[in-house]
N, C-alpha and C positions, 0 to 999 in steps of 0.2 A: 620782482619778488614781493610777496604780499609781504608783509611789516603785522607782527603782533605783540601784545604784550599778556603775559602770562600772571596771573592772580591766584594765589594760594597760599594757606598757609602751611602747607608740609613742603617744607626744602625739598624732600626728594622727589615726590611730584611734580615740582616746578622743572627739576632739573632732567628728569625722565623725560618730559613733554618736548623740552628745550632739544633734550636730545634723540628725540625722536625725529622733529622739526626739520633738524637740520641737515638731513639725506633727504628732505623734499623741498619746494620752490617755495617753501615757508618760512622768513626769518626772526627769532624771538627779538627782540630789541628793548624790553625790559622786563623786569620780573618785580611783585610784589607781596606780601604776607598777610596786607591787610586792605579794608576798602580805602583808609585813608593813606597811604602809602601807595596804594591806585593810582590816588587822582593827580599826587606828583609825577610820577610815573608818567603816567599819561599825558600830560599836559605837555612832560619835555618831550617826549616820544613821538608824539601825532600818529599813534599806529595804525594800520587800516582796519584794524580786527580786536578786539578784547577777550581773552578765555579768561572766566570768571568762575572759581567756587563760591556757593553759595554759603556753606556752614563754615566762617570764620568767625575767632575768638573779636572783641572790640567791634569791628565796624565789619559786617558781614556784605553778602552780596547785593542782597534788597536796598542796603543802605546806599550801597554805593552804585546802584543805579540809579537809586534817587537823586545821589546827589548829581551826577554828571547829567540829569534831567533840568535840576535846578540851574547847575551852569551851563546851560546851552549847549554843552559838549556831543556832539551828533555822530559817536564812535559808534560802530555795531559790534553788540556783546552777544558771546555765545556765550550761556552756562554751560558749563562741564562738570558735572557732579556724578557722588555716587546717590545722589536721591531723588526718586520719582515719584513723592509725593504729590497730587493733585493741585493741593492749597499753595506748597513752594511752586511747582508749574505755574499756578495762574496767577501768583503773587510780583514772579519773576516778569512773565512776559506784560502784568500791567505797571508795572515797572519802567518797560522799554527792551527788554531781551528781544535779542532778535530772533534768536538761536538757542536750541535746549536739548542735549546731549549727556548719554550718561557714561560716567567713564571708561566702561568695558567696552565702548567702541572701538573697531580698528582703527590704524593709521591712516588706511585710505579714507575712511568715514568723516574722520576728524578734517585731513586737510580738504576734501570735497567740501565741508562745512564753513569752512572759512573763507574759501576762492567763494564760495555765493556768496557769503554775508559781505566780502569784499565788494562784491558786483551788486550790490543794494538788494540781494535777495536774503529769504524768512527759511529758517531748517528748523523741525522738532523732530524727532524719536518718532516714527511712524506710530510705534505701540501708545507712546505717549498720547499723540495727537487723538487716535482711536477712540482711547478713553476718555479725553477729555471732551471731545464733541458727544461722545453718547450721555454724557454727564450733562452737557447743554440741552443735546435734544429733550432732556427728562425734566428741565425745568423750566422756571417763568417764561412767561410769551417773551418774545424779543422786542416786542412795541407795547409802551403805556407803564404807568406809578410800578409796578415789581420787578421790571427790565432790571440787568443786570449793568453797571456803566458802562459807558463805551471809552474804549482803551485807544487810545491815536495810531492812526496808521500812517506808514510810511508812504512818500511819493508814488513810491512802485506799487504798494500797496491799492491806493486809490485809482491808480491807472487799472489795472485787475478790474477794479471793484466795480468801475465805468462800463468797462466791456463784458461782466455780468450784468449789469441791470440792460443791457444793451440786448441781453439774450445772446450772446456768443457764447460757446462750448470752451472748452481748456483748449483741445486745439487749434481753434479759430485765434484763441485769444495768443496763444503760443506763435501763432502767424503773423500774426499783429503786431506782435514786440519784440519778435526776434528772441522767443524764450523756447527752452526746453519744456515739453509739457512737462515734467515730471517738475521741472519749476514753479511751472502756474498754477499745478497741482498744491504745492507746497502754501504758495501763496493764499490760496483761494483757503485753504486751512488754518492762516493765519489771519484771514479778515473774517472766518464764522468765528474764533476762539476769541478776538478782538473786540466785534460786536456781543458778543451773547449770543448767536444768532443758531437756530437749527440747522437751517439748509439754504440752495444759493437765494430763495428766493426771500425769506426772512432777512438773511443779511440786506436782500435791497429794500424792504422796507423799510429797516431800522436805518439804511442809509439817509433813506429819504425823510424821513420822521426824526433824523439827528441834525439835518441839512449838510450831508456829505458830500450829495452830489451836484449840490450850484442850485 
């Protein structure tokens, strides 16, 4: 049973989640109100998954991705918010989000999102994602002084990112790892948003021009 801990500060959201959770293979095992309240939470817990809002009073969500950045803490957070602002999106996932969800998702949506973030896989709002790469492709080159930083990717991440410069398609690479395309799909969205990058081929430049790939 995947293990999560819930982060919010409205009680009855926490406890709506909790109990939603618990008629599927999902078990909440802590709950918290703030990001500093988080990271105890988290600490005693060792959840496989974090659901994180992002608009908390005190220590909000950004903060406390931060921190558990600074403490080497390697949990994957999904946000679950009601806000699909651009700047929170790309502020969140440079952060370290792994995961970016808006609340009005279903149940099925939500726990689909977590069994992959458990499995070392990247989930955003298809709509979300949409927008944000067309927002990329409209701005600075991906290589050279105006680039955009580059955001750290995960293991799986880099794996993807190998068998794109490689010239493998999502299916090929889907073969290769023993992933669902609609996965690698996922992924491949979360290393252009990563990079800065427009398309697969920019993303391998900037790889190469960040020395990503060895």
């Amino acid at each position: 049973m995947t293990r999560v801990v819930v982060v919010d500060d409205q009680t009855l959201v926490r406890h709506g989640i909790r109990s939603l959770l618990e008629i599927t293979e999902v078990a909440v095992v802590g709950e918290a109100d703030d990001g500093r309240a988080a990271l105890n939470v988290i600490a005693a817990t060792e959840p496989d998954v974090v659901l994180l809002d992002l608009r908390m009073p005190r220590f909000d969500g950004i903060w406390t991705l931060a921190r558990l950045r600074e403490r080497g803490i390697d949990v994957p957070v999904l946000v679950l918010t009601t806000f699909d602002d651009d700047t929170l999106v790309l502020d969140a996932l440079r952060a370290g989000a792994r995961g970016y969800l808006l609340k009005d998702v279903t149940l099925e949506q939500l726990t689909r999102a977590v069994h992959t973030l458990a499995e070392g896989g990247t989930l955003i709002a298809p709509s979300i994602t949409d927008r944000l790469l067309r927002a990329i492709r409209s701005g600075p080159s991906p290589v050279g002084p105006d680039a955009p930083p580059v955001q750290s990717l995960t293991e799986r991440e880099l794996e993807v990112l190998r068998l794109v410069a490689a010239g493998y398609g999502n299916r090929e690479i889907s073969e290769a790892l023993f992933l669902a395309e609609g996965t690698v799909k996922n992924h491949v969205s979360m290393i252009l948003l990563r990079l800065g990058a427009r398309d697969r081929t920019n993303a391998v430049l900037r790889a190469l021009h960040e020395g990503l790939l060895g």
